[in-house]
Steps between C-alpha positions, in 0.01 A plus 500: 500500500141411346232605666070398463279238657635155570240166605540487840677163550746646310598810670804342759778696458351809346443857662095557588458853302185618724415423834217224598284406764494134596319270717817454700589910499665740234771468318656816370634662195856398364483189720694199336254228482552201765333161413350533802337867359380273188347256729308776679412688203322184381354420767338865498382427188707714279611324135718812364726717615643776346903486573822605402790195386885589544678405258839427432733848448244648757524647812261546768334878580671538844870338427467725193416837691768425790770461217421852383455626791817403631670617175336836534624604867719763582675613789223641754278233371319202644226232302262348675371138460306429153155440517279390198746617268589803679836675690456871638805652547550734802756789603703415811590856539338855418638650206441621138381214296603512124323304201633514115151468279694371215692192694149407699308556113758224405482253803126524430545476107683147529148313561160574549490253842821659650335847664694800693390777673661773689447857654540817314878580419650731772240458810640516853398150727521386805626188650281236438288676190419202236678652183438293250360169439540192264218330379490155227150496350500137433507209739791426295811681249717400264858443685703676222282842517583503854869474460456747241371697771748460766783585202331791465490617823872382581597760242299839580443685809111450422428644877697613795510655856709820567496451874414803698817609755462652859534875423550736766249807406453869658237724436525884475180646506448878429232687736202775379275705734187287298681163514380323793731351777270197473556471178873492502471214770245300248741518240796372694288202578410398161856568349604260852233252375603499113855457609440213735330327204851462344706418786652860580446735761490877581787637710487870533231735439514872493280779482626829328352842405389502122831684347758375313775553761286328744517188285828537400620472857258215548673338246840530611444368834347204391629386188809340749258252680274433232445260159224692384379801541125609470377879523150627512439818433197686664382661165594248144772521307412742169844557388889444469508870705261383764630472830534128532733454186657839603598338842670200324711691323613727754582230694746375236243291351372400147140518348440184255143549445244704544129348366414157403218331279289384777241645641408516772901613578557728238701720745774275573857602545790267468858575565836370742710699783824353477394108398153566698230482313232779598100472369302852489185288585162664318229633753297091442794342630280619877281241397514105513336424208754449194645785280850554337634549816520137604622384149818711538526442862478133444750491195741640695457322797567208272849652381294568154595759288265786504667802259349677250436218261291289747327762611398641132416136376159506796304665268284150365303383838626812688133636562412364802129470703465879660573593807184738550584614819845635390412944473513480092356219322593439196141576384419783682 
């Protein structure tokens, strides 16, 4: 492609690299120039125009971005039509949308015009999020570089779409003289809220005295009708002796984790009844703003694996903005 100011008698065929006001109206950037557009643009009085001329080997901006795009979709994925050089891709579905830096640093390495950008590796998205986009920086690219591209992203998983599944959830929540009824009830909402974000549902809820046999029976009356399991305990989780991780066990359970990297949710519990998983949600998990609750909750909603190694690899972008109405910030 060669690009730079053309007389305007001369300019049929080429793209018009700015947009211009005529006599007759505008024409607009990245329009291919009509002889009829010369004719006006001399009769406005305009001798030059700055333009870019397709060459041969070339392709043009927007045949070049749907080719990646299309090469780039994964199940759970949609592209949209290109515009000036651009396709957005979009998730069809909610789930937990994965990126590998090093394959996108490649597909972006290949040219300078050829352009991709996605979300942060491991976010949860909705149904019809934009989750990454393609953009060509020139009116025009060479045709090999783009094939290079599409081999490239034939051959590596550079994104993807773990699809979230309908879960059936219960809740066990643990009661204190100072926890308020209203309070319980709030949190039920939110956790029915999060989970309706992903497709699944809460079945069962129950309400227990703050022991570990109170829990443990809990437990074994709902881990039959259940997918997940989700206890809150009145007063946080402070240790592998406290009464929520107690109650697991008793109830034939196992304790996977106790703690994670993120904050806030440093009190999280992880563990299975049976082949139900169970969460020990931290005391910010009562609140709708984001904390390492929802990353676990989401994961597994997603089928994701969420042992110890995912949970102790959080640490790098697990401090998250404060909750400050939660009873200890992390600043006092």
């Amino acid at each position: 492609m060669r690009f730079g100011p053309v007389a305007t008698e001369d300019a049929e065929g080429t793209v018009l690299a700015h947009a211009l006001r005529l006599k007759s109206g505008r024409l607009k950037k990245g329009k291919r120039l009509s002889g009829t557009d010369v004719a006006a643009a001399l009769d406005s009085g305009v001798k030059r125009l700055v333009v870019a001329r397709i060459e041969a080997g070339d392709i043009e901006e927007d045949c070049a971005a749907e080719q990646l795009g299309r090469a780039l979709r994964r199940d759970g994925m949609r592209t949209a039509d290109p515009f000036t050089g651009r396709v957005n891709v979009y998730a069809e579905c909610a789930g937990i949308f994965t990126a590998d830096a090093e394959l996108v640093a490649q597909l972006n390495r290949v040219d300078p015009d050829i352009t991709f950008a996605t979300l942060p590796d491991q976010v949860f998205v909705q149904a019809g999020r934009m989750i990454a986009t393609v953009k060509i920086i020139s009116f025009a690219v060479n045709q090999e570089k783009i094939k290079e591209a599409v081999e490239l992203c034939k051959g590596a998983n550079h994104i993807g779409l773990k699809r979230s599944e309908p879960t059936k959830v219960g809740l066990i929540a643990t009661k204190l003289p100072t926890l308020k009824m209203s309070t319980m009830d709030k949190t039920a909402t939110i956790l029915r809220e999060r989970l309706e974000l992903a497709g699944s549902s809460l079945v069962a809820e129950r309400r227990v005295d703050h022991t570990a046999s109170a829990v443990s029976e809990a437990l074994s009356k709902m881990v039959e009708q259940t997918d997940l399991i989700i206890v809150f305990g009145a007063s946080a989780i402070t240790d592998r002796a406290d009464v929520i991780p107690s109650g697991l066990r008793d109830a034939g359970g196992l304790v996977e984790t106790l703690g994670m990297p993120v904050d806030p949710g440093n009190l999280l519990m992880t563990g299975r009844m049976d082949q139900v998983p169970v969460i020990g949600a931290p005391g910010c998990a009562r609140s709708p703003a984001e904390n390492g609750f929802d990353w676990v909750l989401q994961r597994m909603l997603a089928g994701l694996d969420v042992g110890p190694d995912y949970i102790t690899s959080l640490g790098v972008g697990g401090l998250l903005m404060e909750i400050h109405e939660r009873p200890q910030p992390r600043e006092g």
